[in-house]
Structure formats: C-alpha cells, structure tokens
N, C-alpha and C positions, 0 to 999 in steps of 0.2 A: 882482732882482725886488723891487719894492719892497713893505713890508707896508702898505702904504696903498692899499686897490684907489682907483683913481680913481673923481670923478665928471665928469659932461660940464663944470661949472666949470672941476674944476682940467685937465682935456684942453686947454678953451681955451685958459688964461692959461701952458701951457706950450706950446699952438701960437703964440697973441698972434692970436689971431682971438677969431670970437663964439661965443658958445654956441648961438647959430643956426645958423652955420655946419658944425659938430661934430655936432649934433642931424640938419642936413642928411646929411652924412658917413655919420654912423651909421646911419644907416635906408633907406641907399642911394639918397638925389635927389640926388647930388653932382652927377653930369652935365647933369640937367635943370636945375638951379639955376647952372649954367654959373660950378663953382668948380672952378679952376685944378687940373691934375694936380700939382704942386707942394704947393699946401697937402694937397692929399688926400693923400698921400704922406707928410707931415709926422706929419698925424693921426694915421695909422692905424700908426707907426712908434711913436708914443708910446701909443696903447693896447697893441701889441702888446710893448713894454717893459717896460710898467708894469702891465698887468693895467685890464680895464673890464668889469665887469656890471650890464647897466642895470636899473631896479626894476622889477621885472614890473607892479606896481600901479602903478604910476605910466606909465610905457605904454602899459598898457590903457586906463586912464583918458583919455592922449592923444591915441590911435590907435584907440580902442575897439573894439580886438582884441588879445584874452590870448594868442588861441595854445594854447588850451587847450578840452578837451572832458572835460566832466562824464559819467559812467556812474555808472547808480543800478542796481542788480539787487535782489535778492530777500535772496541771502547768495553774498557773494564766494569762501567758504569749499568750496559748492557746485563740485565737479569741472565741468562744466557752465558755470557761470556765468566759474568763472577762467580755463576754456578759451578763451572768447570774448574776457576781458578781455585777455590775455596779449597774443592775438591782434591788436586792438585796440593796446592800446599800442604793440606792433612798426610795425604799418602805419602807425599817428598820426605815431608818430617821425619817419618816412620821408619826412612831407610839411609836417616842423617844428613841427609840434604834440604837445602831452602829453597824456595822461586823468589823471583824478582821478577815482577811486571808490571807491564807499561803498554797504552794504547799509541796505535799509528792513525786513527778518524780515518784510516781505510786511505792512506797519503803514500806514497811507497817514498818521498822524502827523508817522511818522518820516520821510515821502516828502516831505511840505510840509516840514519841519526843511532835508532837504539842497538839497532847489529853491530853498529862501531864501539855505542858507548859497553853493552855488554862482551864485546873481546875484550876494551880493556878492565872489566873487572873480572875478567880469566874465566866466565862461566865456562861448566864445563860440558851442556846439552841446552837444546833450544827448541822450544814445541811453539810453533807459530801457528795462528789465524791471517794468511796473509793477504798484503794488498794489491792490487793489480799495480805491476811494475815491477815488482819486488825478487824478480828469477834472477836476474845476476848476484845480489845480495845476498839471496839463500845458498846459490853455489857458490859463494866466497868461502861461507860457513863450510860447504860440506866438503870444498876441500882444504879446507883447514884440518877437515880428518875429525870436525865436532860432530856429536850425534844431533840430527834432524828430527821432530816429528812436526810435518803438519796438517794441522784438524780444522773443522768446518770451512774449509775453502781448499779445491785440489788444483795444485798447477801440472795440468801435465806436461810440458815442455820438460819436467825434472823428477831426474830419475830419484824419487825419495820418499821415506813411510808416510800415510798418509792414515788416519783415521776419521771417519766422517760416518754420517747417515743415508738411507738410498732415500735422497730427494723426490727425484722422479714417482717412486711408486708412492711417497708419502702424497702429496699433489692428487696421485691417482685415487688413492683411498677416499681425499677427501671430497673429489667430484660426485664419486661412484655411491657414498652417503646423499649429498644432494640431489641427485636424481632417485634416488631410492625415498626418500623425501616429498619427491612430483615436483621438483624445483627443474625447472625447463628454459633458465635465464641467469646462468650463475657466470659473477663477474671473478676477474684474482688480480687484487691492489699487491703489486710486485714492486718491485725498486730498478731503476734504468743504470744497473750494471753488471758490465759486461764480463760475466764473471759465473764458471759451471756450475756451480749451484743453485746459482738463481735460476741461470737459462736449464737446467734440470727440473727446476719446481713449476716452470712455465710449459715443460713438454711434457711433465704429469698431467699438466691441468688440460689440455688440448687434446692427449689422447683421448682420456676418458670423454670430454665431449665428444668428442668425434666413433668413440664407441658407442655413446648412446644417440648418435643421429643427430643431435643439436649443434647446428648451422652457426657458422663462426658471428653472423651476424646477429646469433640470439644470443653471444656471449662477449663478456666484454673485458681485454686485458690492460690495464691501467698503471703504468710507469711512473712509478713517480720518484723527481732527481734527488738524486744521495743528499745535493746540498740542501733542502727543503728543511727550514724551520719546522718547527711541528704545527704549529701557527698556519703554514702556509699548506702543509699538507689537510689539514682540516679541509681549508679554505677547497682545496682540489677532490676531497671527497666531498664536499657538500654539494658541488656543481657536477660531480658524476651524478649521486644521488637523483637531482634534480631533473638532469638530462635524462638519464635513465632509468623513469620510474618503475620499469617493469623488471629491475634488476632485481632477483628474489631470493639470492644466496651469496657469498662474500669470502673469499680466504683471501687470508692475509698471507704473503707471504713471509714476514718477518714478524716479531713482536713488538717491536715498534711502530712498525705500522697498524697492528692491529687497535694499539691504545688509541692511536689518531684517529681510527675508523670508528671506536664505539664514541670517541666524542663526538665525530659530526654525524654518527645515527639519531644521537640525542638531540643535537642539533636541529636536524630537519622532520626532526617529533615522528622517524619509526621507531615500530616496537618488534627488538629480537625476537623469533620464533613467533610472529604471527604478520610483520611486512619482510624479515630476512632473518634465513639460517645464516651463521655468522661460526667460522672456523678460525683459528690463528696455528700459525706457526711457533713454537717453543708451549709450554705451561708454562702456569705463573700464580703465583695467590691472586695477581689482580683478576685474572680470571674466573678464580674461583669465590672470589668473594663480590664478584658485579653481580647484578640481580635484571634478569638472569641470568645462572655460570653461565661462562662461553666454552664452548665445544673448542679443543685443540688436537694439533698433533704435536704430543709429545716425543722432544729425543731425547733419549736414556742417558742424562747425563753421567752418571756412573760407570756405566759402562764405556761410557767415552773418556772418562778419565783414568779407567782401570785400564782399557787398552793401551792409551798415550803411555803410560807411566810404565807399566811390562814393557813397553817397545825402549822406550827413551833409557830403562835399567839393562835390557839387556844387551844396548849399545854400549852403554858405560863398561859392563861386565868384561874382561879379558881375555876372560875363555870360551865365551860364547859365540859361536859364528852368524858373522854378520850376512843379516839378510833384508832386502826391502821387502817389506809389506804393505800392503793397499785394503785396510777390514772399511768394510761398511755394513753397520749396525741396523737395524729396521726400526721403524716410529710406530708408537702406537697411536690410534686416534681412538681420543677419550672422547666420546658422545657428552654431555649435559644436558 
C-alpha cells in the first residue's frame, strides 16, 4: 500500500489516460461515456492498489452534491434529541449520505451561526428543531431551492414539512389517566416558552380539566424559565411542592424537567404513587430504571425519524414531485 493516497492526476498518468477519463470512471459514467472495459479495469485496479479519497469539497463544488445532511436541534445532549439523531444517521448512511449536527440552546443567534456554517460545507438538506427567531434563516435556506424538514417544533408563519407529535391530545391522555386515578389537583411543570408545542401541551392539559369539572384553582400550571439551572429549577419545584400540598398528580412537560421534578419529590420526602402520580414527557431508561418506573408519554421516535428521512429523500430525489407535508404522529402513554 502505498503511503501516498492518490489523486485523480496521479490515477491518470499511471493509467496514461485523461483525468477526464478517471473523473468519468470514478463517478460512475464510464459506460455512458462509452470507455473501454479495459481501461476501466485498469483504473480501478490502481485505486484499489494504491488507495483514492476524493475531496469532499471539491465534489461538492463539482457535482453540487455533498452527500451530506445538516441537523440543528435544541441540545444534542437532550435523551430526546440524540435519540432522533442516532436514528437519523443510521438511516442517512443507508442511502450514502452523512449528518452533521450541532445544537442552537434554543438561541436563534446561534441558529443563523450554524445555517451559514452549514451552506458553506455545501450540505445538501436540513431537518431542524427550531429556535424562536429563526423564520428568516429557514427561508434563506428554502429559497436557496435546499430541502427543509422541521420536527418537534412547527413555525407556522412558513410554508415547509413539518414532522411532529399531536401535543395537545398527548397532555390530554395524560389528565384523562389522572382523574381516572381520583386525582382532583393535578399540576403541569411546562417551560415559559413561547413556542406551539409547548402552548399545545398546556391546552391539552386545560381541556381535560375542564372536561372533568376541576376548577382552574384546583389546578396548578407552573412556567418555569428556559434559562433556569437545573439547581434552580429544583429549588422552584420544592417551593411549589410546599405551597401546594394538595397537588396530587404532576406532568412534566419536557424530560428534563421531569428529572428536576423526581429530584425535588425526593427532596421534600414524597412518595410516587402514594402523595403523587407523576407523568413525563418523552421515555427514557432513567424512567424505567427509578424505583418507582415513572408513567410517560412516549413519542415514537422512529417513526419520527422514518418520516423526516422519506420526506428530506424525496426532496433530494429529481423526479419526484415536490410537495409540503405537515404528519403528526400520536404518543403513547405507557402507564408503570
């Protein structure tokens, strides 16, 4: 093997053909280019001898297609978010393409930062989780004529595919359990932004109250700011807790909020399913492995990734006509 990876020069001048020719080869128009199985043969004897990796950017640049798909989310870090991602990459692979991604901490700064840095590595689609601010940015993208999809967060101001879960009725399921329960004081620890998913999972929870008769003052809904250490959210559910000792059921609207919320039950020495039924948003092993499991509503992350990935392919696709799409998938709520 030699330690000199080639490039398509020296390919040629140890076939004694063009670098047309080799460029042809490699990209696979040999046959329509109506060159000899012989040389091809030649070619592809002496990469495979000597080693060839062509420059991605330069490729792209030529073919103006990377092969590659940009995902932006919230925080990759997020159980949730990397579950998609993982996903995602698996299926990309599959069909010769890579992701590359990176979180915006929910910044729409930081959201215009990676939109810019990913045009210039030429991706050639982009599935975001996006940030509030972030609509001029994504329409930069879509008329640049790049394929869009974005999931768990819908903008509607812009016309573009969207994949997501139906919030709302997920919220609703999980009320409609806690009074089926005899639970007559159920609070929902949500996050203070301003952003349709959340305010969906807050008008889940509101209706079902309000279908079962319980008085907005027997229920109590709990904001707490995006910027909140986890330290400090504790601190903010130990003093709901306190203030509200007759709160006797709990959904979390995120999963990080949920983990905040079984620390300060421990905290203030309740005990799950005998002082509070206790829901989260997303599953998780930490769920299933706290003693007691906690009850969640699960979204199908596979199918959130199976749908992104058919939409964002058959944008790519040349022959397929393009169309916007809006799927919203259903949650299950796993009881424990």
């Amino acid at each position: 093997m030699s330690t000199k990876v080639l490039s398509i020069r020296d390919i040629a001048a140890k076939a004694n053909v063009s670098i047309t020719t080799v460029s042809f080869i490699l990209n696979g128009k040999a046959v329509e280019r109506n060159i000899s199985k012989a040389v091809i043969e030649r070619v592809e004897e002496i990469v495979k001898a000597d080693g060839y990796k062509p420059n991605q950017i330069a490729r792209s640049l030529r073919t103006g297609n990377s092969q590659i798909i940009g995902l932006i989310v919230e925080d990759i870090s997020n159980p949730f978010f990397a579950g998609i991602a993982r996903l995602l990459e698996d299926k990309a692979y599959k069909k010769g393409y890579k992701i590359i991604y990176s979180s915006t901490e929910n910044q729409a700064g930081k959201t215009r930062e990676l939109i810019n840095l990913f045009k210039s590595r030429q991706v050639d689609a982009y599935i975001i989780a996006p940030a509030q601010g972030a609509e001029k940015d994504i329409e930069s993208i879509i008329s640049d004529g790049k394929p869009v999809v974005l999931f768990d967060r819908y903008l509607p101001e812009l016309d573009v595919n969207y994949v997501g879960i139906d919030n709302y009725d997920a919220s609703y399921q999980a009320v409609k359990h806690f009074i089926g329960e005899g639970k007559r004081h159920p609070a929902l620890v949500t996050v203070d932004l301003d952003i349709q998913q959340i305010q969906e999972r807050e008008d889940g929870f509101t209706a079902g109250l309000r279908e079962a008769g319980i008085e907005d003052t027997a229920a109590v809904v709990l904001k707490v700011p995006f910027a909140n250490t986890r330290e400090q959210t504790i601190v903010l559910l130990e003093e709901l807790f306190k203030q509200r000792p007759d709160v006797d059921s709990v959904l979390f609207a995120t999963n990080y909020l949920a983990i905040s919320g079984l620390l300060a039950i421990k905290n203030t020495n309740k005990i799950i399913n005998k002082d509070l039924s206790v829901i989260a948003y997303d599953d998780g092993d930490i769920f299933k492995l706290h003693t007691p499991q906690i009850s969640a509503l699960a979204q199908p992350v596979e199918e959130i990734a199976d749908a992104i990935i058919r939409k964002i392919f058959q944008e790519l696709s040349a022959t397929t006509e393009k169309t916007i799409e809006r799927t919203i998938l259903p949650v299950q709520l796993i009881v424990r």
